[in-house]
C-alpha positions as CSV (number, residue, x, y, z in Angstrom):
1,X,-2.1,-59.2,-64.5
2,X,-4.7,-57.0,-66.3
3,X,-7.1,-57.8,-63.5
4,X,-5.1,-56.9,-61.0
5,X,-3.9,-53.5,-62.0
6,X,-7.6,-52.7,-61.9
7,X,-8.4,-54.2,-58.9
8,X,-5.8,-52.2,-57.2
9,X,-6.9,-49.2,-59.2
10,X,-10.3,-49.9,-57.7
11,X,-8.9,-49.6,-53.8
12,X,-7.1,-46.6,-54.9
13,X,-10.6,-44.8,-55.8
14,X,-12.5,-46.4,-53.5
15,X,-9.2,-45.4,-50.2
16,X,-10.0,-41.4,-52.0
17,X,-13.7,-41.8,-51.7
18,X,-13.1,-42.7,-48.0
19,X,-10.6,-39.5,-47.7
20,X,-13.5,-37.2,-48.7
21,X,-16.0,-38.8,-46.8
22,X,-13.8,-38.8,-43.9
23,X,-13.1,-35.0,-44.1
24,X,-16.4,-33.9,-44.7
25,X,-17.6,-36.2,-41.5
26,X,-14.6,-34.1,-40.0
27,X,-15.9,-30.7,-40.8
28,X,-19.2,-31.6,-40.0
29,X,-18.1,-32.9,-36.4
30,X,-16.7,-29.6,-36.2
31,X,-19.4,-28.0,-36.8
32,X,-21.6,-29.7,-34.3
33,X,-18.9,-28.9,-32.1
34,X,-19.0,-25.5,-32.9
35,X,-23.1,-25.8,-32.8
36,X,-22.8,-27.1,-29.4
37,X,-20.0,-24.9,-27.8
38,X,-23.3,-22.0,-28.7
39,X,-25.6,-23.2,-27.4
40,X,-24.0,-24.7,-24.0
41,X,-23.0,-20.7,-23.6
42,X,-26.5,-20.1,-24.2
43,X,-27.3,-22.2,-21.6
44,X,-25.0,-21.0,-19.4
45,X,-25.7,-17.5,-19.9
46,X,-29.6,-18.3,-18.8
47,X,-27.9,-19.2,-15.0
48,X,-24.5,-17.4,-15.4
49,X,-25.7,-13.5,-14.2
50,X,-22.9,-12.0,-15.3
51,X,-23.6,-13.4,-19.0
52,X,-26.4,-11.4,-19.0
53,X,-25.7,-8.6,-17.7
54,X,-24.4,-5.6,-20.4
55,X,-20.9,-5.5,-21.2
56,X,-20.4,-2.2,-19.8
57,X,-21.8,-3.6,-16.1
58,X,-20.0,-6.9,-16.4
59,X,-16.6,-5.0,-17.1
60,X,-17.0,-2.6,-14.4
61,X,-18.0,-6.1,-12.0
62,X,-14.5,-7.2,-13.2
63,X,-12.7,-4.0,-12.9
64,X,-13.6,-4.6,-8.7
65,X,-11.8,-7.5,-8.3
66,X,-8.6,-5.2,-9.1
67,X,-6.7,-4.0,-5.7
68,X,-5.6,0.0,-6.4
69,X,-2.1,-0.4,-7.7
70,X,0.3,-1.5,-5.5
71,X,-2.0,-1.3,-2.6
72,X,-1.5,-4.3,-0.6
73,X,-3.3,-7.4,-1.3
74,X,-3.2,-6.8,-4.9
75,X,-3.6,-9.5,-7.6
76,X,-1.5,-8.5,-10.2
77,X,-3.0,-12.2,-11.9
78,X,-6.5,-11.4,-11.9
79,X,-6.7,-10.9,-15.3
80,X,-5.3,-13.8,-16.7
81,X,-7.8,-16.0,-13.8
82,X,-10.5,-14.7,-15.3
83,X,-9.9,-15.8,-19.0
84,X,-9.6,-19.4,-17.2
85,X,-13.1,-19.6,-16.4
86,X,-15.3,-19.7,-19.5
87,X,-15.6,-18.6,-22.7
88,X,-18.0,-15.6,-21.4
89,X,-15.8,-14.8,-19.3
90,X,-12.9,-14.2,-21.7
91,X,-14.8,-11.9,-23.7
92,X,-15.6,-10.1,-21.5
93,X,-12.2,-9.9,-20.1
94,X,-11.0,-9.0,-23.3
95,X,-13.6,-6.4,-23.8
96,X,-12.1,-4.4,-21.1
97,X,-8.8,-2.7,-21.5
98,X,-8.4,-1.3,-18.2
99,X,-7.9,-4.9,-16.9
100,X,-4.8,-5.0,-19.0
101,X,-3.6,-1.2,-17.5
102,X,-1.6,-2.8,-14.4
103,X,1.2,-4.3,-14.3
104,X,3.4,-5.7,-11.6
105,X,6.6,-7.4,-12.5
106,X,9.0,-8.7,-10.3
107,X,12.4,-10.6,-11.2
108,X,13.4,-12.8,-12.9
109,X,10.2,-14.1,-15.1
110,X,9.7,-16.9,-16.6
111,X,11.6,-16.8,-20.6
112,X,8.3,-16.2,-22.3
113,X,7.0,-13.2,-20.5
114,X,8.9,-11.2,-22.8
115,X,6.6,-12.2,-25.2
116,X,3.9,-12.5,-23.2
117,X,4.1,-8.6,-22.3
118,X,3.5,-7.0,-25.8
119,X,0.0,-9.0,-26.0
120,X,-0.6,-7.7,-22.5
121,X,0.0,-4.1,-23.4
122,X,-2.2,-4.5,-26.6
123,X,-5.4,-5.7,-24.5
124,X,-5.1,-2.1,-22.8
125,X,-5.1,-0.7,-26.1
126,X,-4.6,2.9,-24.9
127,X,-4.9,3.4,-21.5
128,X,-2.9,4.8,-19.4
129,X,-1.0,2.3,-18.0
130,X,0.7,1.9,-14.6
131,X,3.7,-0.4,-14.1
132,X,5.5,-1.8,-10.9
133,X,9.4,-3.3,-11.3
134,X,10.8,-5.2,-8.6
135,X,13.5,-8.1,-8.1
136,X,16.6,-9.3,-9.0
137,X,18.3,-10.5,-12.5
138,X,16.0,-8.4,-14.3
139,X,15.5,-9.1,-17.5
140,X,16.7,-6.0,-20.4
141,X,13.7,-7.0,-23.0
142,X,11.1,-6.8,-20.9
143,X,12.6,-3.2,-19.9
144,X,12.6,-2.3,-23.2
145,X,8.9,-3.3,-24.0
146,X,8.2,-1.2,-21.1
147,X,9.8,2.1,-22.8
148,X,8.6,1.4,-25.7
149,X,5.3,1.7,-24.3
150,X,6.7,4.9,-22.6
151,X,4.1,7.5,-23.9
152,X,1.2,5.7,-22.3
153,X,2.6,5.6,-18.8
154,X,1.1,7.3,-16.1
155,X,2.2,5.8,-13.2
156,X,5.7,4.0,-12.7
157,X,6.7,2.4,-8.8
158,X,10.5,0.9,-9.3
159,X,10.6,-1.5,-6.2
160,X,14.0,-3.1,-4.6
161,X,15.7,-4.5,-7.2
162,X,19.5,-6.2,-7.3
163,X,22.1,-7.4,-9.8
164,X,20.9,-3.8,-11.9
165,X,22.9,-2.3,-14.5
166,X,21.8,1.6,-14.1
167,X,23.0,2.7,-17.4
168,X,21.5,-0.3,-19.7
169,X,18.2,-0.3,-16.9
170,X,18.1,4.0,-18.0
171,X,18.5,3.7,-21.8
172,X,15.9,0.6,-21.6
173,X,13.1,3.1,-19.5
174,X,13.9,5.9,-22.1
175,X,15.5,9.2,-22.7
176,X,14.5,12.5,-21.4
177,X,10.7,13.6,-22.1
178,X,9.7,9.6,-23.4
179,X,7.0,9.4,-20.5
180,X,5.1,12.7,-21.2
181,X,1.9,11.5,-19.6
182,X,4.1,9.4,-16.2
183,X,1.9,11.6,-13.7
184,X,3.4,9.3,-10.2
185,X,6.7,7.8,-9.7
186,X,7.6,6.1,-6.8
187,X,11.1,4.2,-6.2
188,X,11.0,1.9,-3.0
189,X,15.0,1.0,-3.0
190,X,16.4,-0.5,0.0
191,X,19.7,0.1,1.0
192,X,20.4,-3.5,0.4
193,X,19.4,-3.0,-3.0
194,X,20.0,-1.1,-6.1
195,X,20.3,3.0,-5.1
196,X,18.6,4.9,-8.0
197,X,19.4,7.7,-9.7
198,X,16.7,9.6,-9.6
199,X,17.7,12.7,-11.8
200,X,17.7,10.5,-14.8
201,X,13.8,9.4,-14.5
202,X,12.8,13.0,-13.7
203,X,13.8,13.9,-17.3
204,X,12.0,11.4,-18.4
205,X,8.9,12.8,-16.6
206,X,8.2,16.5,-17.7
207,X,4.6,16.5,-16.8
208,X,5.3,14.9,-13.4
209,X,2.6,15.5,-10.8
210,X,3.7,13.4,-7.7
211,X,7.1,11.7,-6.8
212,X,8.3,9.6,-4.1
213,X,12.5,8.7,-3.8
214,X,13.9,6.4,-0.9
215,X,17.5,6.0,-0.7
216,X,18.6,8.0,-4.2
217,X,22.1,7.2,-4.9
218,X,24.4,10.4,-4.9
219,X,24.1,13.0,-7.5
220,X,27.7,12.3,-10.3
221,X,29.3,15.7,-11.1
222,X,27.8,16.3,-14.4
223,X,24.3,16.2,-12.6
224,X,25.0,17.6,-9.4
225,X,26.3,21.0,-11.7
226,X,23.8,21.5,-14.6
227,X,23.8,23.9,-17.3
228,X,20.4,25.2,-16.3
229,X,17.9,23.6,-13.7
230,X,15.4,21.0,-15.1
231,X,11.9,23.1,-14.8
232,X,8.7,20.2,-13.4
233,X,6.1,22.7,-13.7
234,X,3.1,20.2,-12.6
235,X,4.7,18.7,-9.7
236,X,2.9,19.0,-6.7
237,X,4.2,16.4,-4.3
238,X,7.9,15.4,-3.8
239,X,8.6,12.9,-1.0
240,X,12.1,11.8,0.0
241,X,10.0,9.3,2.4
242,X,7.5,6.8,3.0
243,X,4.0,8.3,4.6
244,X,4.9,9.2,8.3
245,X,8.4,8.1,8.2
246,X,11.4,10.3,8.8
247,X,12.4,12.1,5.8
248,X,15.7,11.5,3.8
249,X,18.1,13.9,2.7
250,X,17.1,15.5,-1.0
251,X,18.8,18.8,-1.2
252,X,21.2,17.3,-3.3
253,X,18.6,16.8,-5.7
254,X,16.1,19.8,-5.1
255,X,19.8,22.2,-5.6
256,X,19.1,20.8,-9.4
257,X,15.7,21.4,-10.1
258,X,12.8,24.5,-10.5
259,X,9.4,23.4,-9.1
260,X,7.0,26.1,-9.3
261,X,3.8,24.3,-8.5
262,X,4.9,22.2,-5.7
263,X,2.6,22.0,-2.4
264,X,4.0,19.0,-0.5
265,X,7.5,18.5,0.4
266,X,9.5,16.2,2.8
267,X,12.7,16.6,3.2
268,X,16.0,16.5,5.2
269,X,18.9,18.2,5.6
270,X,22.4,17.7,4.7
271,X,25.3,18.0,7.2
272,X,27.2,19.5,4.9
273,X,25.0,22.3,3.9
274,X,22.2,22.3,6.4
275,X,20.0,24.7,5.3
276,X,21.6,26.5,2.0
277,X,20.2,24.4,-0.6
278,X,16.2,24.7,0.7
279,X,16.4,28.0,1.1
280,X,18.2,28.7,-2.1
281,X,15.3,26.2,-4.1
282,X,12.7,28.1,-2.1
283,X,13.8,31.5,-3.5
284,X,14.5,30.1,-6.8
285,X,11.4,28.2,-7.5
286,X,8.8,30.0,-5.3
287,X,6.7,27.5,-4.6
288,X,3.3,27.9,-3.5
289,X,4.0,25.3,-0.2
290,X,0.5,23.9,2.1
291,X,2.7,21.3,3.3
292,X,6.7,20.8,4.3
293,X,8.0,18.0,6.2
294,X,11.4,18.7,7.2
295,X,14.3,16.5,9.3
296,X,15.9,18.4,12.4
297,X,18.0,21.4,11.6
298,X,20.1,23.1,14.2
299,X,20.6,26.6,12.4
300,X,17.2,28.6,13.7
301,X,17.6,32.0,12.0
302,X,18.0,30.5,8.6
303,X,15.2,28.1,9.1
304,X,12.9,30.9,9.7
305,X,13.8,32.5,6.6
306,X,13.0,29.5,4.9
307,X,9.8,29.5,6.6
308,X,9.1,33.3,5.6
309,X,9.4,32.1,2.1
310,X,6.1,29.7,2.0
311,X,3.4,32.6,4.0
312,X,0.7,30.0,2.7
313,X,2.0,26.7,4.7
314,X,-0.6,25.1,6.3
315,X,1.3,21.8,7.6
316,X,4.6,22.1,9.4
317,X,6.0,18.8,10.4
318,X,9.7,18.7,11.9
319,X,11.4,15.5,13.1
320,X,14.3,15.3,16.1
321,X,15.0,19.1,16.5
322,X,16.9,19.4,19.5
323,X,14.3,20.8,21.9
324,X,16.2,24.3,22.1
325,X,15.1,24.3,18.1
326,X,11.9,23.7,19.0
327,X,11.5,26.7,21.5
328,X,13.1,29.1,19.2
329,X,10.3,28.2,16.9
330,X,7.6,27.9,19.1
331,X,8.8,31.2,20.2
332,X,8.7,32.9,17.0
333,X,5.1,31.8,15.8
334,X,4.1,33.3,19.7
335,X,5.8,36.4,18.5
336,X,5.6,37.0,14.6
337,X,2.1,36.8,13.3
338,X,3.5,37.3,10.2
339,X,5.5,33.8,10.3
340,X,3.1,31.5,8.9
341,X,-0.2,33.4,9.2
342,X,-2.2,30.1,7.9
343,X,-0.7,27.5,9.8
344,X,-3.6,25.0,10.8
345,X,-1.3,21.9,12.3
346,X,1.9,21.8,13.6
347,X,3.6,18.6,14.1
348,X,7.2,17.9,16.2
349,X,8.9,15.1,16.6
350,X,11.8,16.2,19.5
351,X,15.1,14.0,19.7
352,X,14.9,10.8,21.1
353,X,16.4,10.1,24.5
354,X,14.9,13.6,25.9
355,X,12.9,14.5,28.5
356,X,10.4,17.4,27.5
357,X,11.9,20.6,29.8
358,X,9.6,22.9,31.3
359,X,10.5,25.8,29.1
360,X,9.7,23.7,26.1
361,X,6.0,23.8,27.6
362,X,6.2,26.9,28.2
363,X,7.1,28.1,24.7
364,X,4.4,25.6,23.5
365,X,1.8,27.2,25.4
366,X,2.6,30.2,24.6
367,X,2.5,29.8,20.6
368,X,-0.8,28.3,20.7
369,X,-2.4,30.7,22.6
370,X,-0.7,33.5,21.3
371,X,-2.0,32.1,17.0
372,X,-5.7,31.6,19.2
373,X,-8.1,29.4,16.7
374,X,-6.0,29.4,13.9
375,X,-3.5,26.5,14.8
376,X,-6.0,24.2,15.1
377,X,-4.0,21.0,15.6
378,X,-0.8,20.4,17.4
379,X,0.9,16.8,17.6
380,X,3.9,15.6,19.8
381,X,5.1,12.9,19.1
382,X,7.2,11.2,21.5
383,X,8.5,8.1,22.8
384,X,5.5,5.5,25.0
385,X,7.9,5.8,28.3
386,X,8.4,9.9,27.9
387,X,5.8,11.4,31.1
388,X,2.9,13.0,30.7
389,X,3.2,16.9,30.9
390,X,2.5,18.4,34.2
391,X,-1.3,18.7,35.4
392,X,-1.2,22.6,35.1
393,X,-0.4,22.2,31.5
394,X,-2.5,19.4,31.1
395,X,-5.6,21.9,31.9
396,X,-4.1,24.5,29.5
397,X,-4.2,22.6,26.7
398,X,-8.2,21.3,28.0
399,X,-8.7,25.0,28.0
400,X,-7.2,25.6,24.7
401,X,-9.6,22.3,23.6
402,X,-12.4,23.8,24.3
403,X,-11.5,27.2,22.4
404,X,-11.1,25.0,19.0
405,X,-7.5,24.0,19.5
406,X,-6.7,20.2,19.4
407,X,-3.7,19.1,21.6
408,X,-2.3,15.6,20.4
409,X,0.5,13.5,22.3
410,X,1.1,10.6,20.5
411,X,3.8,7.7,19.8
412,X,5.0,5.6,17.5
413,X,6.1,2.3,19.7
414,X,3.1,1.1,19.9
415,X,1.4,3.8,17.9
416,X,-1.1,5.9,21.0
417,X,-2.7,9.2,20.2
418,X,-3.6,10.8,23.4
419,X,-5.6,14.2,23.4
420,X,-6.1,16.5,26.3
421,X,-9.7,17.3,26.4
């Protein structure tokens, strides 16, 4: 029996001997491991170019496989490819923060991006970062990481997005003045989709230098009739349009707000107050205007007072003014040097379904020659089966060319830009 017990007690030391030799061969195979994971990167850094090139080269290498934000063909993924490849890859990906500075998210997401997008934020550390939401069935937590990350925003696009709860989607963003350094915003609703209230996000925004809106929803009561206007004194730009598109109505909006820096505006008019509101925001905020893209008014006189009110406009674009709008105008720059005395281009987009009269020629002739050099560009912009003008003013505008004034007929359907000279 005796024998036994020590037999077994025998096993038992030499079963622990075997432990600790097992785990040391363990560590050790680790370590060789480790050993050899070094020196293969050495290896591959003697025929991988990027590996030897200096961090500061081989971030900015990375940094040009990024698309501009939101420009199309972007990759929003990019970053994530590149820690796939090797481990000298990943550091280096991880060495640059402005990798992680882009985000594009569109609904739903798979469960763990919620988690995923806290890491994401901390590999930009704190860079400006510019975010794109789009979708449906969005998801309230990743929102929230978003405004908690408010202060480092500096450009925000809010895409077409369904299923949207406006009020928990707000609160989620932020409250007003949480995105002091959001220089762009840009929402890109359809009117399909969710119609944003775009009021709200301009609070949160007081630094604001550029801002596009398509298809804001209406203004409620308590916004449409502040206690005192909300005062954007950096913003330069305010679109209610895509690029060359017609411009929406926004006076609703503009009624509510003091913009004494702006230079660009695109705008159109309501049909219940055509022209009020901009000329009431023009007098209020003063804005020192190079550029105003406006839809079609049919009240002239007041529409020359709003002109009267930007002397340093530089661009004037007006869409589907009934041609008798356009004479009146044409007629007044001919007349008034004192309307617009800096107007370079000039760009009209009659009413569809028109052909150009005579008199409308007439004027147009008229107000170029009369402004000489200084309206250098004109555009009309026209439909592809609207004629040609007639051959004498056909050599007018040659004659006008060849002083230093460019004459443009284009159209959109198919896009043609035609120039007499």
């Amino acid at each position: 029996m005796t024998s036994g017990v020590q037999a077994a007690e025998l096993l038992r030391v030499r079963i622990a001997a075997l432990d600790t030799e097992i785990c040391l061969q363990i560590k050790l195979l680790k370590k060789l491991e480790a050993d050899k994971s070094l020196v293969q990167r050495q290896l591959n850094a003697i025929f991988d170019p990027v590996a030897r090139l200096p961090l500061e080269i081989s971030s900015d290498i990375f940094l040009q496989t990024l698309v501009p934000f939101l420009e199309h063909g972007a990759q929003p993924h990019i970053p994530m490819t590149l820690l796939s490849i090797c481990n000298t890859w990943t550091d280096i990906a991880l060495a640059t923060p402005a990798l992680w500075a882009t985000v594009d998210i569109v609904f739903p997401r798979a469960p763990g991006f919620k988690k995923m997008l806290p890491i994401w934020f901390e590999r930009a550390h704190n860079r400006p970062l510019s975010i794109s939401l789009s979708g449906h069935n969005y998801d309230q937590d990743v929102v929230s990481v978003i405004g908690e990350h408010g202060r480092q925003l500096k450009h925000l696009e809010i895409g077409p997005m369904w299923t949207v709860d406006e009020k928990k989607l707000m609160e989620g963003l932020g409250s007003p003045g949480s995105m002091p350094s959001l220089e762009t915003l840009a929402t890109r609703a359809t009117k399909h989709s969710w119609l944003l209230h775009g009021f709200k996000l301009l609070r949160m925004a007081p630094n604001l230098i550029e801002c596009l809106f398509c298809n804001l929803e209406d203004l409620d009561d308590l916004v449409r009739n502040p206690s005192e206007k909300l005062v954007l004194p950096n913003l330069r730009r305010l679109m209610f349009s895509e690029s060359g598109a017609h411009p929406e109505v926004g006076t609703e909006l503009i009624s509510c707000l003091s913009l004494p820096g702006l230079e660009t505006l695109s705008i159109s008019l309501s049909e219940e107050d055509p022209i009020d509101d901009l000329l009431s925001f023009l007098q209020q905020s003063s804005p020192p205007l190079l550029e105003l893209i406006l839809g079609a008014t049919a009240d002239f006189p007041p529409l020359v007072e709003c002109l009267r009110l930007v002397p340093d406009l530089r661009t004037f674009e007006l869409w589907y003014p009934q041609f008798w709008v356009a004479e009146d105008l044409l007629g007044a720059l001919a007349e008034s040097p004192s309307l617009l005395p800096r107007l370079h281009t000039l760009v009209i987009h009659p009413e569809s379904e028109s052909d150009v009269p005579g008199s409308f020629w007439t004027a147009l002739l008229n107000a170029l020659t009369a402004r000489g050099t200084n309206l250098k560009v004109f555009h009309l912009v026209v439909d592809d089966w609207t004629p040609m003008p007639p051959p004498d003013v056909i050599s007018a505008f040659r004659k006008l060319t060849a002083g230093g004034t460019r004459v443009h007929r284009r159209t959109h359907s198919p896009p043609s830009d035609h120039v007499f000279e």
